[in-house]
C-alpha positions as CSV (number, residue, x, y, z in Angstrom):
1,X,36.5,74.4,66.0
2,X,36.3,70.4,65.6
3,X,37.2,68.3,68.6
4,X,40.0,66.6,68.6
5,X,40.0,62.8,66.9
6,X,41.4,60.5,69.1
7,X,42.3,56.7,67.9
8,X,42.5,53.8,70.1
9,X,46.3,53.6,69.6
10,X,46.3,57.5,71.7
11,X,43.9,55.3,74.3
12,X,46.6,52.8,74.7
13,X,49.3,55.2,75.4
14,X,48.0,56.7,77.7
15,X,48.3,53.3,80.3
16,X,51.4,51.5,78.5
17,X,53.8,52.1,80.9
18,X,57.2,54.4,80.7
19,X,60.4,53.2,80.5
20,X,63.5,55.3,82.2
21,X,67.0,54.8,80.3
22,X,69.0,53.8,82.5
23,X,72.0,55.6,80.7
24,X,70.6,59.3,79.8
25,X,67.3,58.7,81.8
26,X,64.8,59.9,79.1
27,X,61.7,58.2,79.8
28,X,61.0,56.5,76.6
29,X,57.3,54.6,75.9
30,X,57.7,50.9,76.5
31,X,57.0,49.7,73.2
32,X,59.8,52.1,71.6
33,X,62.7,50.9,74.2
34,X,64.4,48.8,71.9
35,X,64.4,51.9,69.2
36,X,65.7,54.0,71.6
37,X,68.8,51.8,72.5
38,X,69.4,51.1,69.1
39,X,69.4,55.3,68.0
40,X,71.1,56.5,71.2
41,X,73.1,54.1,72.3
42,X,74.1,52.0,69.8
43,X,76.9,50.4,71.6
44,X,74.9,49.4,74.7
45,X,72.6,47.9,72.3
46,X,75.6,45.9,70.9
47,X,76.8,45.5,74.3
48,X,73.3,44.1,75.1
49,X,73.0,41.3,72.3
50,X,76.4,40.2,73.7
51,X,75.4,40.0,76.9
52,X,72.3,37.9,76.5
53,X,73.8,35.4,74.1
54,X,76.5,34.8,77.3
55,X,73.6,35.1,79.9
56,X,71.3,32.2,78.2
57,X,75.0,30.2,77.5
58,X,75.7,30.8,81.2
59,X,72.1,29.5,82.1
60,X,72.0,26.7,79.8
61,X,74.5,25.4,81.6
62,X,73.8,26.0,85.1
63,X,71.0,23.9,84.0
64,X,73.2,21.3,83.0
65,X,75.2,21.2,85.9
66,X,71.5,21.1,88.4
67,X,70.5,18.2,85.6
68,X,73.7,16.9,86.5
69,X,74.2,16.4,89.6
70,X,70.5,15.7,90.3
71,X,71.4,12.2,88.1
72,X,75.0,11.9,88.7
73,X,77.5,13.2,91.0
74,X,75.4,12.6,94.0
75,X,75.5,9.6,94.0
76,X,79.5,9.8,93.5
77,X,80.5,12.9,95.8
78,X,78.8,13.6,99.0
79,X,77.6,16.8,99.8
80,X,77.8,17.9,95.9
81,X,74.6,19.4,96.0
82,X,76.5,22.0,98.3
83,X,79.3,22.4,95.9
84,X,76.2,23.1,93.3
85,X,74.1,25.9,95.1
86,X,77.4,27.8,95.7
87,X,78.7,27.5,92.3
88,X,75.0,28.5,91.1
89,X,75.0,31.5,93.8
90,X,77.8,32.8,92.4
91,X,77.6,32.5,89.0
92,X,74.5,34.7,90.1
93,X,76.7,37.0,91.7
94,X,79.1,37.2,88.6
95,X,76.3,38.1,86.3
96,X,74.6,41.0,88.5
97,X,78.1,42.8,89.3
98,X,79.2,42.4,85.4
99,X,76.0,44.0,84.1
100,X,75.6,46.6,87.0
101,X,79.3,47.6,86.4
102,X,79.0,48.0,82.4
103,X,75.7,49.6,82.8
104,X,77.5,52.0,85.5
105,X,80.1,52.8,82.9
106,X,78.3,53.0,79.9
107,X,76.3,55.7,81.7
108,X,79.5,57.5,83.2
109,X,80.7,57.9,79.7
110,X,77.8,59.1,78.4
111,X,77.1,61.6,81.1
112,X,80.8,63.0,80.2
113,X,80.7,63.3,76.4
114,X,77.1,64.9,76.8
115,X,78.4,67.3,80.1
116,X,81.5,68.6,77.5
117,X,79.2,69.3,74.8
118,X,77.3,70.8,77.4
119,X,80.1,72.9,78.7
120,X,80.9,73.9,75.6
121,X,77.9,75.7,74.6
122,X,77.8,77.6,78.1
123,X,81.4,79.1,76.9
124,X,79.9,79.9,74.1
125,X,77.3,82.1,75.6
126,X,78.3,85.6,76.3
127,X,78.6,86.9,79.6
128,X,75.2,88.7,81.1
129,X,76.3,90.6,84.1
């Protein structure tokens, strides 16, 4: 009988983007991914702050060492700038198999505690034919 009210808010939400877990892949509104880690997955989201604190350490001093040998060790070793990029590269390389690994296994494990409970309710059911 009354048309529906809509607020801006419900006009907003309709173009914020989604968001896809990447452990149980529930597509979770971009604004409530950080509630959603926290609830679910509490020890990702532990996992996560770790991991950033280390990731901006890591940077900081990748940073330091460009700053570095910009200033310094030129001037003292040849070809440092070499010894550098590869160090940076692979530092790179470090960080993107760590986190793609933990990610892999933080979903692994929750994809087998949610397939037993899973399996356990179909045992439960009786048999139809």
């Amino acid at each position: 009988m009354f048309p529906s009210r809509s607020t801006a808010w419900d006009d907003v939400k309709l173009w914020l983007p989604k968001h896809k877990c990447i452990i149980c892949g529930v597509e979770v509104e971009f604004t409530q991914v950080g509630v959603h880690y926290q609830t679910t997955h509490p020890d990702y989201d532990q996992w996560g702050n770790h991991w950033k604190r280390l990731s901006w350490l890591l940077l900081m001093s990748d940073v330091a060492l460009v700053v570095l040998d910009a200033f310094f060790i030129r001037s003292v070793i040849p070809y440092s700038q070499d010894i550098v990029l590869a160090y940076l590269l692979g530092s790179m390389l470090v960080i993107i198999f760590t986190l793609v690994s933990k990610q892999r296994a933080f979903r692994e494990a929750w994809q087998k505690a949610h397939f037993q409970q899973f399996a356990s309710r179909l045992t439960m059911l009786p048999d139809v034919i």
